[in-house]
Structure formats: C-alpha cells, structure tokens
C-alpha positions in Angstrom: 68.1 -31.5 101.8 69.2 -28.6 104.2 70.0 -29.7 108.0 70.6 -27.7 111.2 73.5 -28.6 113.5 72.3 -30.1 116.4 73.1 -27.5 118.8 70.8 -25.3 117.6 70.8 -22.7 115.1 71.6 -19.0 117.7 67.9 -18.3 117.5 66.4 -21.0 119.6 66.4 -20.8 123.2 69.7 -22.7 124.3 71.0 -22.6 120.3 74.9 -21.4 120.8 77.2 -19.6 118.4 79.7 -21.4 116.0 82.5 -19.1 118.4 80.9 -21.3 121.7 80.5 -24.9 120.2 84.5 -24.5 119.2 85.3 -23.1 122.3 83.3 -25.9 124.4 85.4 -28.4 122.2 89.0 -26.8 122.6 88.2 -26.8 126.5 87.1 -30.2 126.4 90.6 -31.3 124.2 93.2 -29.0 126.5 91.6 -30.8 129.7 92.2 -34.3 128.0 95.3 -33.2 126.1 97.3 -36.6 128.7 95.3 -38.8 127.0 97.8 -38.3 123.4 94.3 -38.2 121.6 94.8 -37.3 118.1 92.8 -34.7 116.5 92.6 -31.7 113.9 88.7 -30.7 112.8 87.2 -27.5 111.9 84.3 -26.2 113.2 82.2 -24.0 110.8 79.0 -21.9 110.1 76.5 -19.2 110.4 75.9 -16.8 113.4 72.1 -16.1 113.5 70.4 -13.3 115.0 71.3 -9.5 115.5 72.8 -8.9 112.3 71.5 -11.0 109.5 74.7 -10.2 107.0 77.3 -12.1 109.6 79.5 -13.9 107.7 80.4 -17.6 108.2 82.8 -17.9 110.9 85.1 -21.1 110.9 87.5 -22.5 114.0 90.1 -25.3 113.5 91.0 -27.6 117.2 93.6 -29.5 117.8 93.7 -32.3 120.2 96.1 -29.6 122.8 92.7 -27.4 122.8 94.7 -24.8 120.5 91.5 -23.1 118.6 92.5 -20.9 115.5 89.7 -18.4 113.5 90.8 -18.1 110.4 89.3 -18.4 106.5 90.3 -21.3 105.7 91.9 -24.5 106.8 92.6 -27.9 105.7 93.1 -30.6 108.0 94.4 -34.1 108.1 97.5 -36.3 106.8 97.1 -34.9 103.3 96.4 -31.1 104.3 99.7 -29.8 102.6 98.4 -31.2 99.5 95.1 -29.8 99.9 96.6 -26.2 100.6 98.9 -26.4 97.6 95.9 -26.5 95.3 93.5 -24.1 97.5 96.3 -21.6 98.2 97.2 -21.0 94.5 93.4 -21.6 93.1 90.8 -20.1 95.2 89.4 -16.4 94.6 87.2 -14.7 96.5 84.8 -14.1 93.7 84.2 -17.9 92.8 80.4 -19.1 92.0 79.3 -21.5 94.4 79.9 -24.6 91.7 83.4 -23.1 91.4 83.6 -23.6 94.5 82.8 -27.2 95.2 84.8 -28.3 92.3 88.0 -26.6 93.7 87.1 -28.2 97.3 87.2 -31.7 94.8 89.9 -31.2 93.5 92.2 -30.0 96.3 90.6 -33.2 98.4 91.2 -35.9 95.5 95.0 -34.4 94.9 95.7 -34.5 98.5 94.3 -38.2 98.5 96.5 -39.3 95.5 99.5 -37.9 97.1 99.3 -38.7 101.1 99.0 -42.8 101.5 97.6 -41.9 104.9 94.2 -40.5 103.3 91.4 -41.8 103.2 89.8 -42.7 99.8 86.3 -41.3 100.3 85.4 -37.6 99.3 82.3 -35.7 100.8 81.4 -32.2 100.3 79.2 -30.4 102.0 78.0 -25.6 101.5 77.2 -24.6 104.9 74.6 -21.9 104.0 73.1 -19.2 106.4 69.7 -22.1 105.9 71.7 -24.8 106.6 74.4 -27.5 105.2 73.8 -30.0 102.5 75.7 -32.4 100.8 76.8 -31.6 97.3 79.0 -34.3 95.8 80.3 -37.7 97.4 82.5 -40.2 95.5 84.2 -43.5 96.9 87.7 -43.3 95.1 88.4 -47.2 95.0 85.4 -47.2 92.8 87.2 -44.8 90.1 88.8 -46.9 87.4 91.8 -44.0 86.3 93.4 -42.7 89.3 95.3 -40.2 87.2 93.0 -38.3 85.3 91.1 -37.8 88.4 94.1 -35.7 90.1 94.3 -33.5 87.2 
C-alpha cells in the first residue's frame, strides 16, 4: 500500500520539495511561537526530479520555527531513550528489515522508560515510490512488558 504526501510528489505541477514543506511549517511555527504551542516533528522524504539518485532528505521543527537537516532525529518525551538505542545500534549498511526492527526497538525502549509516552508504535519506510506502513502494535495489548524492551 504505497501513498504520496499530499503536497505532491516534486513532479506534479505545484508538488514542492521536502526542503519547502519544512520550511512553510518552521515559518508558520516562528510567526506563532506567542502562542506557547508545543511541538517537535520531523519532516521527511524523497526529492523527485533532476537527479533521480537524491537521497532522502529529513527536517526536524520545533514549535520556535527552529528547522534542523540532519540524518536522523528522534523526537518527543522519550527521545533520549530512543537515541540511546539508535546512536549505539544503527549502521549504515543495515537491510531494510534491520532497519525497522531497530526503529522498534528504540521506540518500545523509549516507551518503557519515559511515562510521558505514548503506548502505541507505528512504523512507516518512506521510499523514493512512496511511504507504507510496516509494523503497528498497541502496547497495552502486550501481556510481558519486559521482554518486549529487550
């Protein structure tokens, strides 16, 4: 089941880059920064046209309009916890599986540890054809809490 954003995909007349879409956000969060809003989300995907090997790009905004380009980010309560396990596990070289399990794993060990997290995990591969969603779980639903965190 692969989905487009819906602000287009760069090759459709009005489609805009993933650069533009977290740029039109931070603007939209530094001109509203007096209302104390509270927010930290990443923006991520592919560039298309012109060069076809782009890599993903990925923006993370804050609720001052601050707008960071970077590899990879974790957002939220829990993030520290998330960035523990990503920051000593990932490689650059990991299958896509690999991949999504380590994106599990950080998420369910940052849920375990922050009581400000949520108890819901979705995963999602943004793709150069798309995103789909790969794995969902509803923690209250698990029975042993701690041999999920290992």
């Amino acid at each position: 089941n692969n989905n487009s954003d819906s602000i287009g995909d760069g090759n459709e007349i009005g489609g805009i880059s993933v650069a533009r879409a977290s740029r039109l956000l931070s603007n939209a969060l530094y001109q509203n920064r007096h209302l104390d809003l509270s927010v930290g989300t990443m923006i991520m995907g592919y560039d298309h046209g012109g060069k076809s090997d782009r890599p993903p790009s990925i923006y993370y905004v804050d609720n001052t309009g601050q707008r960071l380009r970077g590899e990879m980010f974790s957002v939220g309560s829990g993030s520290t916890f998330a960035l523990g396990i990503l920051d000593t596990e990932r490689r650059y070289d990991m299958s896509e599986d690999e991949a999504i399990s380590l994106g599990i794993k950080a998420i369910r060990h940052a849920t375990f540890r922050d009581g400000y997290s949520g108890g819901y995990i979705g995963v999602y591969i943004i793709t150069r054809d798309g995103w789909r969603k790969v794995f969902s779980e509803d923690l209250a639903l698990s029975a042993d809490f701690s041999s999920d965190i290992q």
